[in-house]
C-alpha positions as CSV (number, residue, x, y, z in Angstrom):
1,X,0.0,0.0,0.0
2,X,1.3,3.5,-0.7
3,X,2.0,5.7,2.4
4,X,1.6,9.5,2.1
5,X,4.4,11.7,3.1
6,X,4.5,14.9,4.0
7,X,3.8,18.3,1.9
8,X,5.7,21.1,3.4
9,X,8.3,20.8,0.5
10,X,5.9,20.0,-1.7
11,X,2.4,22.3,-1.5
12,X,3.5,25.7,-1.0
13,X,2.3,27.6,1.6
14,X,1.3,31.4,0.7
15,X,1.3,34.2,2.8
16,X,-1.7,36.0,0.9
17,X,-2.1,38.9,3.1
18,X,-1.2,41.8,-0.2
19,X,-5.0,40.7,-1.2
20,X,-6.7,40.8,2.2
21,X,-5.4,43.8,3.7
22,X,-7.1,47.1,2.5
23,X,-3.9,48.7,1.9
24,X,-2.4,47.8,-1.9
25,X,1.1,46.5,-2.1
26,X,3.9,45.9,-4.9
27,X,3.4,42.3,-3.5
28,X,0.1,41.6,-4.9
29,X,1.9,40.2,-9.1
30,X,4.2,37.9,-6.4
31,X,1.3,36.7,-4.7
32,X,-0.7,36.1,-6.9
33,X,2.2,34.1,-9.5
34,X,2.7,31.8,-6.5
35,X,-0.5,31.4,-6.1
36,X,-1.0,30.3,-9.9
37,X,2.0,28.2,-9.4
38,X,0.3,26.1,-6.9
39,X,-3.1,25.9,-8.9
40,X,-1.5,24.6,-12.0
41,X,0.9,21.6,-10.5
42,X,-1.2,20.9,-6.9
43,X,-4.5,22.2,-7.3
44,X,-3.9,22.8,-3.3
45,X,-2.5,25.6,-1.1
46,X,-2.0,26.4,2.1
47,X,-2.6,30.3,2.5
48,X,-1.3,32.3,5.8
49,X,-2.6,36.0,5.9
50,X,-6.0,35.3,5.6
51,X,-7.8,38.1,7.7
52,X,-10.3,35.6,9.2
53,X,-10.0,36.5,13.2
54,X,-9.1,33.2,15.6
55,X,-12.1,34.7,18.2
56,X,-14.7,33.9,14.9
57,X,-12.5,30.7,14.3
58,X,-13.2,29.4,17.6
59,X,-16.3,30.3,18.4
60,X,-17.3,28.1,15.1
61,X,-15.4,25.6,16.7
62,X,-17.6,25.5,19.9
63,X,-20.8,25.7,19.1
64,X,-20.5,23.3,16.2
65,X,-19.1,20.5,18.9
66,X,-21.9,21.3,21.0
67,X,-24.4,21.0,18.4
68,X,-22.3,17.4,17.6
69,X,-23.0,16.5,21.2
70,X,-26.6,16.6,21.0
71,X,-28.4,13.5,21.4
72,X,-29.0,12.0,17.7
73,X,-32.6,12.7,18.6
74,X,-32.1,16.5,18.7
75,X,-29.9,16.2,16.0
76,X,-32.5,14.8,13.6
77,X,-35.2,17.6,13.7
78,X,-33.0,19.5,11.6
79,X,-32.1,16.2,9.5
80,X,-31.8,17.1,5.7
81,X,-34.9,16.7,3.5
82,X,-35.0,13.1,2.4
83,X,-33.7,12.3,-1.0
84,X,-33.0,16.6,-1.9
85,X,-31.0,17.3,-4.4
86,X,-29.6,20.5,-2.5
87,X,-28.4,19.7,1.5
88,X,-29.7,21.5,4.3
89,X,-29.3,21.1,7.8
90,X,-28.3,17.6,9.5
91,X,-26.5,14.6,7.8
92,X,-26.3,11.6,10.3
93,X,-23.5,9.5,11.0
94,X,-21.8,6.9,8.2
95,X,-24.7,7.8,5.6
96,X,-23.8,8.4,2.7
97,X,-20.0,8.1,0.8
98,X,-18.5,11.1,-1.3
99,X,-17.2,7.5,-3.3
100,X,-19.1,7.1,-6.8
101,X,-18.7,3.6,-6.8
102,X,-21.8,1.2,-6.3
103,X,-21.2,-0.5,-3.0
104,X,-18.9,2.1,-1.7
105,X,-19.1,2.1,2.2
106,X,-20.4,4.9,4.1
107,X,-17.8,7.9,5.2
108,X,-17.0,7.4,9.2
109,X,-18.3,11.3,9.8
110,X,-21.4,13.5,10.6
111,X,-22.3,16.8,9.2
112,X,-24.4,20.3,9.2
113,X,-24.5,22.2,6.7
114,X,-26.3,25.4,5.4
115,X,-26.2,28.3,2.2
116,X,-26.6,31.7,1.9
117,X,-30.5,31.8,2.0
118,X,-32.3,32.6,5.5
119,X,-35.5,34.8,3.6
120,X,-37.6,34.3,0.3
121,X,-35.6,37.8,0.2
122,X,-32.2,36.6,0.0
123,X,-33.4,34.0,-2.7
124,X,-34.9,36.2,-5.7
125,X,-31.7,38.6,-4.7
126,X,-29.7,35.5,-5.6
127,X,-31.6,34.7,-8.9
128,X,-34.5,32.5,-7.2
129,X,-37.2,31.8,-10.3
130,X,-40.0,29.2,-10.8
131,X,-38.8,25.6,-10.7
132,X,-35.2,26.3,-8.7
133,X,-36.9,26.7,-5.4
134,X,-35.0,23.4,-4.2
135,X,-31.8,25.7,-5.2
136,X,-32.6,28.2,-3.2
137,X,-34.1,26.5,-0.1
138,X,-33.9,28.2,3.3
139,X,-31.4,27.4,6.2
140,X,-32.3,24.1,8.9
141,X,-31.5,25.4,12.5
142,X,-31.8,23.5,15.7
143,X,-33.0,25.2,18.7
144,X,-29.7,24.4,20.3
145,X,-26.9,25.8,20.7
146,X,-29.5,29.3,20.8
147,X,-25.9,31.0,19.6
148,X,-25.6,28.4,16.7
149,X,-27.5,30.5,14.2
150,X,-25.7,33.9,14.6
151,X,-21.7,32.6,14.9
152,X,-22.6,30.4,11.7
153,X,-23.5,33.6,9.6
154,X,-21.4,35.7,11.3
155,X,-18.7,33.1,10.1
156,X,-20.1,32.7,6.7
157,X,-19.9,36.6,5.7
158,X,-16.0,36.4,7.2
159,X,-14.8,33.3,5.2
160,X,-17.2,34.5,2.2
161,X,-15.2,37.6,2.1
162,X,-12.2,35.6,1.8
163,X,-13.4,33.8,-0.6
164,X,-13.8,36.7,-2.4
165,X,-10.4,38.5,-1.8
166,X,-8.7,35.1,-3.0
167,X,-11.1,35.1,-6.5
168,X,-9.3,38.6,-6.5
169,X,-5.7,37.2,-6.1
170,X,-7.0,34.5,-9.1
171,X,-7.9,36.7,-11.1
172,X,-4.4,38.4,-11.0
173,X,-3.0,35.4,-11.3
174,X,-4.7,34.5,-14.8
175,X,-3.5,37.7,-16.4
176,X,-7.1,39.2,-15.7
177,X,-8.2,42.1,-14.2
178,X,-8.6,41.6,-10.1
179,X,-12.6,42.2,-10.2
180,X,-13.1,40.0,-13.0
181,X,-14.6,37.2,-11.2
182,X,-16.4,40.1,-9.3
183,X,-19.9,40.5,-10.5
184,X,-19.8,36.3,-11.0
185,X,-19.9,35.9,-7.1
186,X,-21.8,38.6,-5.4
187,X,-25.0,36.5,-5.7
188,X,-22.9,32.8,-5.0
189,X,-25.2,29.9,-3.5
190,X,-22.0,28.5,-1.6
191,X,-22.8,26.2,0.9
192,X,-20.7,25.9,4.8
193,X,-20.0,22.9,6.4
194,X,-18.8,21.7,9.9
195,X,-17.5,18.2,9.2
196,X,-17.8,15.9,12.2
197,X,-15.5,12.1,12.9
198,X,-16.0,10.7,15.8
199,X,-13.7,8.9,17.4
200,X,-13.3,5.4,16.1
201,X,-14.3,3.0,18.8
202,X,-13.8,0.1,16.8
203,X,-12.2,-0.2,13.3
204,X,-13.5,0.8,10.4
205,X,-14.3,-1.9,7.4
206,X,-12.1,-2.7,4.9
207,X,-11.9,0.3,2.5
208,X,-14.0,3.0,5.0
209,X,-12.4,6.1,5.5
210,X,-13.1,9.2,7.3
211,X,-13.8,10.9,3.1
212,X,-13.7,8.4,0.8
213,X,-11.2,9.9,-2.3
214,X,-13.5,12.5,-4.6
215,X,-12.6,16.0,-6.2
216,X,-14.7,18.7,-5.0
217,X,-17.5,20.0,-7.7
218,X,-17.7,23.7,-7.7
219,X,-15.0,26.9,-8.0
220,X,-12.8,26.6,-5.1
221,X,-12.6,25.4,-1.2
222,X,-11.5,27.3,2.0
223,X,-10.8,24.7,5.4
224,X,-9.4,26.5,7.9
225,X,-6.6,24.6,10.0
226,X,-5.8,25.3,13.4
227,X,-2.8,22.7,14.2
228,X,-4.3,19.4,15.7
229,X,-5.0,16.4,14.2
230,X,-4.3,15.9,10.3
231,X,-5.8,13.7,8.1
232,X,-6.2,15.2,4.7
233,X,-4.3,13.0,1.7
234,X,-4.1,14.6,-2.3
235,X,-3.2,12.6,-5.2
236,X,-0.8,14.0,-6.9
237,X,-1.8,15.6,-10.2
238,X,1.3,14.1,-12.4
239,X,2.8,11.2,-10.1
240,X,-0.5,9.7,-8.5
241,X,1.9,9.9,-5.5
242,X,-0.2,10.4,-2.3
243,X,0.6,13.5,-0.5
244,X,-0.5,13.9,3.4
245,X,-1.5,17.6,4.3
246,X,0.2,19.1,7.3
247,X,-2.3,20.6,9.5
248,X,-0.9,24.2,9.8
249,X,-2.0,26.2,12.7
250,X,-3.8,29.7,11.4
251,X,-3.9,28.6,7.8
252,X,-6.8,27.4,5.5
253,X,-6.1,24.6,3.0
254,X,-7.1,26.1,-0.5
255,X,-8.2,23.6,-3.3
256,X,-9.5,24.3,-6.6
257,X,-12.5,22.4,-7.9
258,X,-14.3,20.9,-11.4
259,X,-16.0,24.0,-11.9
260,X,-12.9,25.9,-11.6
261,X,-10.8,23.5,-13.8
262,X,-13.3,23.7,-16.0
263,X,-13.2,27.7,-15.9
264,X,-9.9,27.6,-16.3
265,X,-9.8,24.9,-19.5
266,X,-7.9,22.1,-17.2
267,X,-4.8,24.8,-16.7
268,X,-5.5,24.8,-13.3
269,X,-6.5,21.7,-11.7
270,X,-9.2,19.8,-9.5
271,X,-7.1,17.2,-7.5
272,X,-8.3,13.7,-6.0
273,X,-8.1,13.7,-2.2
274,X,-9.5,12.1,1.2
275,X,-9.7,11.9,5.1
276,X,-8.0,8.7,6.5
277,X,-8.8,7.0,8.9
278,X,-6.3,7.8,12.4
279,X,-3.6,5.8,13.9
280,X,-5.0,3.4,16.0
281,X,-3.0,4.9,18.7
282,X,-5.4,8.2,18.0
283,X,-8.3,6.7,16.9
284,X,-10.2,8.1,20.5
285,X,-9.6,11.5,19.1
286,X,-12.8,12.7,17.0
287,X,-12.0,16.0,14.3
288,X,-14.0,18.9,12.9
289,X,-13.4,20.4,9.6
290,X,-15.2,23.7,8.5
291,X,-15.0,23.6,4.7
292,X,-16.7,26.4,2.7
293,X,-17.4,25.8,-1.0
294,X,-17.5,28.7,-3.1
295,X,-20.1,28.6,-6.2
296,X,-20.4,31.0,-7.9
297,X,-23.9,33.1,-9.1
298,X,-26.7,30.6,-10.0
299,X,-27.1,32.2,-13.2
300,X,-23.3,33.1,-13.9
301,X,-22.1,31.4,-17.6
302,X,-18.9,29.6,-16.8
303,X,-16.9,29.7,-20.3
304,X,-13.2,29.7,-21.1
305,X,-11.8,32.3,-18.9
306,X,-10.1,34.4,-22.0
307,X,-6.8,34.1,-20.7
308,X,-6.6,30.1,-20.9
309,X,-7.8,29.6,-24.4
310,X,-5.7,30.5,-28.3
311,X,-5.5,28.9,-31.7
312,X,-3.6,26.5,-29.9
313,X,-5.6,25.4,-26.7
314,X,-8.7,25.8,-27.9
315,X,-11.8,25.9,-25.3
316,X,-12.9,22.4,-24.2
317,X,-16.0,22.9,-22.5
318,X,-19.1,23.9,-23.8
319,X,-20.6,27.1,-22.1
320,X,-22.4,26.3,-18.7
321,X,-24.1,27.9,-15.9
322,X,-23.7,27.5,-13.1
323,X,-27.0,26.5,-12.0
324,X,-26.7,23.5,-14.3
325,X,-23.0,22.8,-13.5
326,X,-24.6,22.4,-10.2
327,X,-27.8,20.9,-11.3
328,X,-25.5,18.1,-13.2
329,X,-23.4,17.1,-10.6
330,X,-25.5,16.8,-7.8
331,X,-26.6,13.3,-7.1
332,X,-29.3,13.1,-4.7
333,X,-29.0,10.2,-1.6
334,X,-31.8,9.3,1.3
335,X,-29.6,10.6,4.6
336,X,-32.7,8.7,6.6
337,X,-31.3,5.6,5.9
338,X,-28.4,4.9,7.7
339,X,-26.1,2.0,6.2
340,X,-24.8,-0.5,8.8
Protein backbone atom coordinates (compact mmCIF):
# COMPACT_ATOMS: atom_id res chain seq x y z
CA UNK A 1 0.00 0.00 0.00
CA UNK A 2 1.25 3.53 -0.70
CA UNK A 3 1.99 5.67 2.44
CA UNK A 4 1.56 9.47 2.13
CA UNK A 5 4.40 11.73 3.06
CA UNK A 6 4.47 14.87 4.04
CA UNK A 7 3.82 18.33 1.87
CA UNK A 8 5.66 21.09 3.39
CA UNK A 9 8.28 20.82 0.48
CA UNK A 10 5.89 20.03 -1.75
CA UNK A 11 2.44 22.34 -1.51
CA UNK A 12 3.50 25.74 -0.97
CA UNK A 13 2.35 27.64 1.61
CA UNK A 14 1.33 31.37 0.72
CA UNK A 15 1.34 34.23 2.82
CA UNK A 16 -1.70 36.03 0.90
CA UNK A 17 -2.14 38.94 3.06
CA UNK A 18 -1.23 41.80 -0.16
CA UNK A 19 -5.01 40.68 -1.15
CA UNK A 20 -6.66 40.80 2.22
CA UNK A 21 -5.42 43.83 3.66
CA UNK A 22 -7.08 47.05 2.55
CA UNK A 23 -3.90 48.69 1.88
CA UNK A 24 -2.43 47.81 -1.91
CA UNK A 25 1.08 46.53 -2.10
CA UNK A 26 3.92 45.87 -4.91
CA UNK A 27 3.40 42.29 -3.53
CA UNK A 28 0.10 41.56 -4.92
CA UNK A 29 1.94 40.17 -9.09
CA UNK A 30 4.20 37.87 -6.36
CA UNK A 31 1.33 36.72 -4.73
CA UNK A 32 -0.75 36.07 -6.93
CA UNK A 33 2.23 34.07 -9.50
CA UNK A 34 2.73 31.81 -6.54
CA UNK A 35 -0.47 31.39 -6.14
CA UNK A 36 -1.00 30.35 -9.86
CA UNK A 37 2.02 28.22 -9.42
CA UNK A 38 0.31 26.11 -6.94
CA UNK A 39 -3.14 25.88 -8.91
CA UNK A 40 -1.52 24.58 -11.96
CA UNK A 41 0.94 21.64 -10.49
CA UNK A 42 -1.18 20.88 -6.94
CA UNK A 43 -4.54 22.17 -7.33
CA UNK A 44 -3.90 22.76 -3.31
CA UNK A 45 -2.50 25.61 -1.13
CA UNK A 46 -1.95 26.45 2.07
CA UNK A 47 -2.56 30.34 2.51
CA UNK A 48 -1.28 32.32 5.83
CA UNK A 49 -2.57 35.99 5.87
CA UNK A 50 -6.03 35.32 5.58
CA UNK A 51 -7.85 38.07 7.73
CA UNK A 52 -10.28 35.60 9.19
CA UNK A 53 -10.01 36.54 13.18
CA UNK A 54 -9.05 33.23 15.63
CA UNK A 55 -12.15 34.65 18.20
CA UNK A 56 -14.69 33.86 14.91
CA UNK A 57 -12.52 30.70 14.32
CA UNK A 58 -13.21 29.36 17.58
CA UNK A 59 -16.31 30.30 18.38
CA UNK A 60 -17.33 28.06 15.15
CA UNK A 61 -15.36 25.60 16.73
CA UNK A 62 -17.61 25.47 19.93
CA UNK A 63 -20.76 25.70 19.07
CA UNK A 64 -20.48 23.29 16.22
CA UNK A 65 -19.12 20.54 18.94
CA UNK A 66 -21.88 21.30 21.04
CA UNK A 67 -24.39 20.99 18.43
CA UNK A 68 -22.34 17.36 17.64
CA UNK A 69 -22.98 16.55 21.23
CA UNK A 70 -26.63 16.60 20.96
CA UNK A 71 -28.36 13.55 21.43
CA UNK A 72 -28.99 12.03 17.74
CA UNK A 73 -32.62 12.71 18.61
CA UNK A 74 -32.06 16.49 18.66
CA UNK A 75 -29.89 16.22 16.04
CA UNK A 76 -32.51 14.75 13.63
CA UNK A 77 -35.16 17.55 13.71
CA UNK A 78 -33.00 19.55 11.60
CA UNK A 79 -32.14 16.22 9.51
CA UNK A 80 -31.76 17.15 5.65
CA UNK A 81 -34.91 16.72 3.48
CA UNK A 82 -35.02 13.11 2.36
CA UNK A 83 -33.71 12.32 -1.01
CA UNK A 84 -32.97 16.64 -1.86
CA UNK A 85 -31.02 17.25 -4.38
CA UNK A 86 -29.57 20.47 -2.49
CA UNK A 87 -28.43 19.72 1.54
CA UNK A 88 -29.74 21.48 4.29
CA UNK A 89 -29.29 21.13 7.77
CA UNK A 90 -28.27 17.55 9.53
CA UNK A 91 -26.51 14.58 7.78
CA UNK A 92 -26.34 11.61 10.28
CA UNK A 93 -23.51 9.52 10.99
CA UNK A 94 -21.76 6.90 8.21
CA UNK A 95 -24.74 7.85 5.59
CA UNK A 96 -23.77 8.43 2.71
CA UNK A 97 -20.05 8.12 0.82
CA UNK A 98 -18.45 11.06 -1.32
CA UNK A 99 -17.18 7.51 -3.25
CA UNK A 100 -19.07 7.09 -6.80
CA UNK A 101 -18.67 3.62 -6.85
CA UNK A 102 -21.85 1.15 -6.26
CA UNK A 103 -21.16 -0.49 -2.95
CA UNK A 104 -18.94 2.11 -1.74
CA UNK A 105 -19.05 2.13 2.22
CA UNK A 106 -20.43 4.89 4.12
CA UNK A 107 -17.78 7.88 5.24
CA UNK A 108 -17.00 7.42 9.20
CA UNK A 109 -18.30 11.29 9.79
CA UNK A 110 -21.44 13.46 10.56
CA UNK A 111 -22.25 16.81 9.17
CA UNK A 112 -24.36 20.35 9.23
CA UNK A 113 -24.50 22.17 6.71
CA UNK A 114 -26.27 25.36 5.37
CA UNK A 115 -26.17 28.26 2.17
CA UNK A 116 -26.62 31.70 1.91
CA UNK A 117 -30.50 31.80 2.05
CA UNK A 118 -32.30 32.61 5.53
CA UNK A 119 -35.50 34.76 3.62
CA UNK A 120 -37.60 34.35 0.29
CA UNK A 121 -35.59 37.80 0.25
CA UNK A 122 -32.16 36.58 -0.02
CA UNK A 123 -33.45 34.02 -2.73
CA UNK A 124 -34.88 36.22 -5.68
CA UNK A 125 -31.72 38.62 -4.67
CA UNK A 126 -29.72 35.53 -5.59
CA UNK A 127 -31.63 34.65 -8.90
CA UNK A 128 -34.50 32.47 -7.19
CA UNK A 129 -37.24 31.82 -10.25
CA UNK A 130 -39.99 29.19 -10.78
CA UNK A 131 -38.76 25.63 -10.65
CA UNK A 132 -35.22 26.33 -8.66
CA UNK A 133 -36.91 26.68 -5.42
CA UNK A 134 -35.02 23.43 -4.24
CA UNK A 135 -31.83 25.71 -5.19
CA UNK A 136 -32.61 28.23 -3.21
CA UNK A 137 -34.07 26.46 -0.09
CA UNK A 138 -33.88 28.20 3.26
CA UNK A 139 -31.44 27.36 6.22
CA UNK A 140 -32.31 24.07 8.86
CA UNK A 141 -31.48 25.38 12.53
CA UNK A 142 -31.75 23.55 15.72
CA UNK A 143 -33.02 25.24 18.70
CA UNK A 144 -29.68 24.38 20.34
CA UNK A 145 -26.90 25.77 20.73
CA UNK A 146 -29.51 29.31 20.80
CA UNK A 147 -25.92 30.98 19.55
CA UNK A 148 -25.61 28.44 16.73
CA UNK A 149 -27.45 30.51 14.24
CA UNK A 150 -25.67 33.90 14.65
CA UNK A 151 -21.70 32.62 14.93
CA UNK A 152 -22.57 30.42 11.73
CA UNK A 153 -23.49 33.62 9.60
CA UNK A 154 -21.40 35.74 11.33
CA UNK A 155 -18.72 33.07 10.15
CA UNK A 156 -20.13 32.75 6.66
CA UNK A 157 -19.90 36.64 5.72
CA UNK A 158 -16.01 36.42 7.16
CA UNK A 159 -14.78 33.26 5.18
CA UNK A 160 -17.16 34.47 2.20
CA UNK A 161 -15.22 37.56 2.07
CA UNK A 162 -12.16 35.58 1.77
CA UNK A 163 -13.36 33.80 -0.56
CA UNK A 164 -13.76 36.74 -2.44
CA UNK A 165 -10.36 38.53 -1.80
CA UNK A 166 -8.74 35.06 -3.02
CA UNK A 167 -11.11 35.12 -6.50
CA UNK A 168 -9.31 38.61 -6.54
CA UNK A 169 -5.72 37.25 -6.10
CA UNK A 170 -7.00 34.52 -9.11
CA UNK A 171 -7.85 36.68 -11.14
CA UNK A 172 -4.45 38.38 -10.99
CA UNK A 173 -2.99 35.39 -11.29
CA UNK A 174 -4.74 34.46 -14.76
CA UNK A 175 -3.51 37.69 -16.35
CA UNK A 176 -7.10 39.20 -15.73
CA UNK A 177 -8.17 42.11 -14.18
CA UNK A 178 -8.58 41.56 -10.12
CA UNK A 179 -12.58 42.24 -10.23
CA UNK A 180 -13.07 39.97 -12.99
CA UNK A 181 -14.62 37.16 -11.15
CA UNK A 182 -16.40 40.13 -9.28
CA UNK A 183 -19.93 40.50 -10.55
CA UNK A 184 -19.81 36.30 -11.03
CA UNK A 185 -19.90 35.85 -7.08
CA UNK A 186 -21.81 38.63 -5.38
CA UNK A 187 -24.97 36.50 -5.70
CA UNK A 188 -22.90 32.78 -4.95
CA UNK A 189 -25.15 29.92 -3.49
CA UNK A 190 -21.98 28.54 -1.55
CA UNK A 191 -22.76 26.20 0.94
CA UNK A 192 -20.67 25.86 4.82
CA UNK A 193 -20.04 22.86 6.45
CA UNK A 194 -18.83 21.72 9.91
CA UNK A 195 -17.47 18.22 9.24
CA UNK A 196 -17.77 15.93 12.23
CA UNK A 197 -15.49 12.09 12.85
CA UNK A 198 -16.04 10.72 15.80
CA UNK A 199 -13.73 8.93 17.36
CA UNK A 200 -13.30 5.36 16.07
CA UNK A 201 -14.32 3.00 18.82
CA UNK A 202 -13.83 0.11 16.83
CA UNK A 203 -12.16 -0.22 13.31
CA UNK A 204 -13.52 0.81 10.39
CA UNK A 205 -14.32 -1.91 7.42
CA UNK A 206 -12.05 -2.67 4.93
CA UNK A 207 -11.87 0.33 2.48
CA UNK A 208 -13.98 3.01 4.99
CA UNK A 209 -12.45 6.12 5.50
CA UNK A 210 -13.09 9.17 7.30
CA UNK A 211 -13.77 10.87 3.14
CA UNK A 212 -13.69 8.39 0.80
CA UNK A 213 -11.17 9.92 -2.34
CA UNK A 214 -13.45 12.48 -4.63
CA UNK A 215 -12.55 16.00 -6.17
CA UNK A 216 -14.66 18.74 -4.99
CA UNK A 217 -17.55 19.98 -7.69
CA UNK A 218 -17.67 23.68 -7.67
CA UNK A 219 -15.02 26.94 -8.01
CA UNK A 220 -12.77 26.62 -5.09
CA UNK A 221 -12.62 25.35 -1.16
CA UNK A 222 -11.52 27.30 2.03
CA UNK A 223 -10.77 24.67 5.39
CA UNK A 224 -9.42 26.47 7.93
CA UNK A 225 -6.59 24.60 10.02
CA UNK A 226 -5.78 25.28 13.44
CA UNK A 227 -2.85 22.70 14.23
CA UNK A 228 -4.30 19.42 15.69
CA UNK A 229 -4.96 16.42 14.17
CA UNK A 230 -4.25 15.94 10.29
CA UNK A 231 -5.78 13.74 8.06
CA UNK A 232 -6.20 15.21 4.75
CA UNK A 233 -4.34 13.04 1.72
CA UNK A 234 -4.09 14.57 -2.25
CA UNK A 235 -3.23 12.62 -5.22
CA UNK A 236 -0.78 13.97 -6.93
CA UNK A 237 -1.83 15.56 -10.25
CA UNK A 238 1.32 14.09 -12.38
CA UNK A 239 2.82 11.20 -10.14
CA UNK A 240 -0.54 9.69 -8.53
CA UNK A 241 1.90 9.88 -5.53
CA UNK A 242 -0.16 10.41 -2.26
CA UNK A 243 0.65 13.49 -0.48
CA UNK A 244 -0.51 13.93 3.39
CA UNK A 245 -1.51 17.63 4.31
CA UNK A 246 0.24 19.09 7.28
CA UNK A 247 -2.33 20.61 9.49
CA UNK A 248 -0.85 24.18 9.83
CA UNK A 249 -1.97 26.17 12.68
CA UNK A 250 -3.83 29.75 11.38
CA UNK A 251 -3.94 28.57 7.77
CA UNK A 252 -6.82 27.42 5.47
CA UNK A 253 -6.12 24.64 3.04
CA UNK A 254 -7.11 26.11 -0.51
CA UNK A 255 -8.18 23.60 -3.28
CA UNK A 256 -9.49 24.31 -6.64
CA UNK A 257 -12.48 22.42 -7.86
CA UNK A 258 -14.28 20.94 -11.42
CA UNK A 259 -15.96 24.03 -11.92
CA UNK A 260 -12.89 25.88 -11.57
CA UNK A 261 -10.82 23.55 -13.80
CA UNK A 262 -13.33 23.74 -15.96
CA UNK A 263 -13.24 27.67 -15.92
CA UNK A 264 -9.90 27.60 -16.27
CA UNK A 265 -9.76 24.95 -19.50
CA UNK A 266 -7.88 22.15 -17.22
CA UNK A 267 -4.75 24.76 -16.72
CA UNK A 268 -5.51 24.80 -13.27
CA UNK A 269 -6.52 21.68 -11.74
CA UNK A 270 -9.20 19.84 -9.55
CA UNK A 271 -7.15 17.15 -7.46
CA UNK A 272 -8.27 13.71 -6.03
CA UNK A 273 -8.11 13.67 -2.24
CA UNK A 274 -9.53 12.08 1.15
CA UNK A 275 -9.70 11.88 5.13
CA UNK A 276 -7.96 8.68 6.49
CA UNK A 277 -8.83 6.98 8.90
CA UNK A 278 -6.30 7.85 12.38
CA UNK A 279 -3.61 5.79 13.92
CA UNK A 280 -4.95 3.41 15.97
CA UNK A 281 -2.98 4.89 18.67
CA UNK A 282 -5.45 8.23 17.99
CA UNK A 283 -8.34 6.74 16.93
CA UNK A 284 -10.21 8.12 20.48
CA UNK A 285 -9.56 11.46 19.14
CA UNK A 286 -12.77 12.66 16.97
CA UNK A 287 -12.01 15.97 14.29
CA UNK A 288 -13.95 18.89 12.91
CA UNK A 289 -13.45 20.35 9.57
CA UNK A 290 -15.19 23.67 8.54
CA UNK A 291 -14.98 23.57 4.71
CA UNK A 292 -16.66 26.40 2.67
CA UNK A 293 -17.41 25.77 -1.02
CA UNK A 294 -17.50 28.71 -3.13
CA UNK A 295 -20.09 28.60 -6.20
CA UNK A 296 -20.44 30.99 -7.91
CA UNK A 297 -23.85 33.09 -9.11
CA UNK A 298 -26.72 30.57 -9.98
CA UNK A 299 -27.14 32.25 -13.21
CA UNK A 300 -23.34 33.13 -13.91
CA UNK A 301 -22.06 31.44 -17.63
CA UNK A 302 -18.90 29.56 -16.83
CA UNK A 303 -16.87 29.72 -20.32
CA UNK A 304 -13.19 29.66 -21.06
CA UNK A 305 -11.77 32.26 -18.93
CA UNK A 306 -10.15 34.39 -21.99
CA UNK A 307 -6.80 34.12 -20.72
CA UNK A 308 -6.61 30.06 -20.88
CA UNK A 309 -7.82 29.55 -24.38
CA UNK A 310 -5.75 30.49 -28.28
CA UNK A 311 -5.51 28.88 -31.73
CA UNK A 312 -3.62 26.50 -29.91
CA UNK A 313 -5.59 25.44 -26.75
CA UNK A 314 -8.69 25.82 -27.88
CA UNK A 315 -11.82 25.86 -25.30
CA UNK A 316 -12.89 22.38 -24.21
CA UNK A 317 -16.00 22.90 -22.49
CA UNK A 318 -19.10 23.91 -23.78
CA UNK A 319 -20.63 27.12 -22.11
CA UNK A 320 -22.44 26.32 -18.72
CA UNK A 321 -24.08 27.85 -15.90
CA UNK A 322 -23.70 27.54 -13.07
CA UNK A 323 -26.99 26.46 -11.97
CA UNK A 324 -26.67 23.47 -14.33
CA UNK A 325 -22.99 22.78 -13.52
CA UNK A 326 -24.59 22.37 -10.21
CA UNK A 327 -27.80 20.87 -11.35
CA UNK A 328 -25.50 18.09 -13.20
CA UNK A 329 -23.43 17.10 -10.60
CA UNK A 330 -25.46 16.79 -7.80
CA UNK A 331 -26.56 13.33 -7.15
CA UNK A 332 -29.33 13.06 -4.66
CA UNK A 333 -28.98 10.22 -1.65
CA UNK A 334 -31.77 9.25 1.28
CA UNK A 335 -29.62 10.60 4.56
CA UNK A 336 -32.74 8.72 6.62
CA UNK A 337 -31.27 5.57 5.91
CA UNK A 338 -28.38 4.92 7.74
CA UNK A 339 -26.12 2.04 6.19
CA UNK A 340 -24.83 -0.52 8.78
Amino acid sequence: MMMAVEMQNAVPVIDCSPFTRDDRTDDRLATARDIGSACEQYGFLVISGHGVSEGALQAMRDVSMEFFALPTAEKMKVVAPKAANVTRGYVPFASKSHSSAEGAPPDLMEKFIVSRFESQQDAVAAGLRPGLEEWFAVNRWPPEPADMKAVWRAYYNDVSELARRLMCAFAVALGLRDDWFEDKIDQHFSNLAANHYPPQDRPPAPGQLRIAPHTDTGSVTLIPQDGSQGGLEIQHPASGELLAVPSIPDSFVVNIGDLMAQWTNDRWVSTNHRVVNPPRSDAHKGRLTLPFFLQPNFHTTIECIPSCCSEERPAKYAPVTSGEWATKVTRPFDPHVVNP
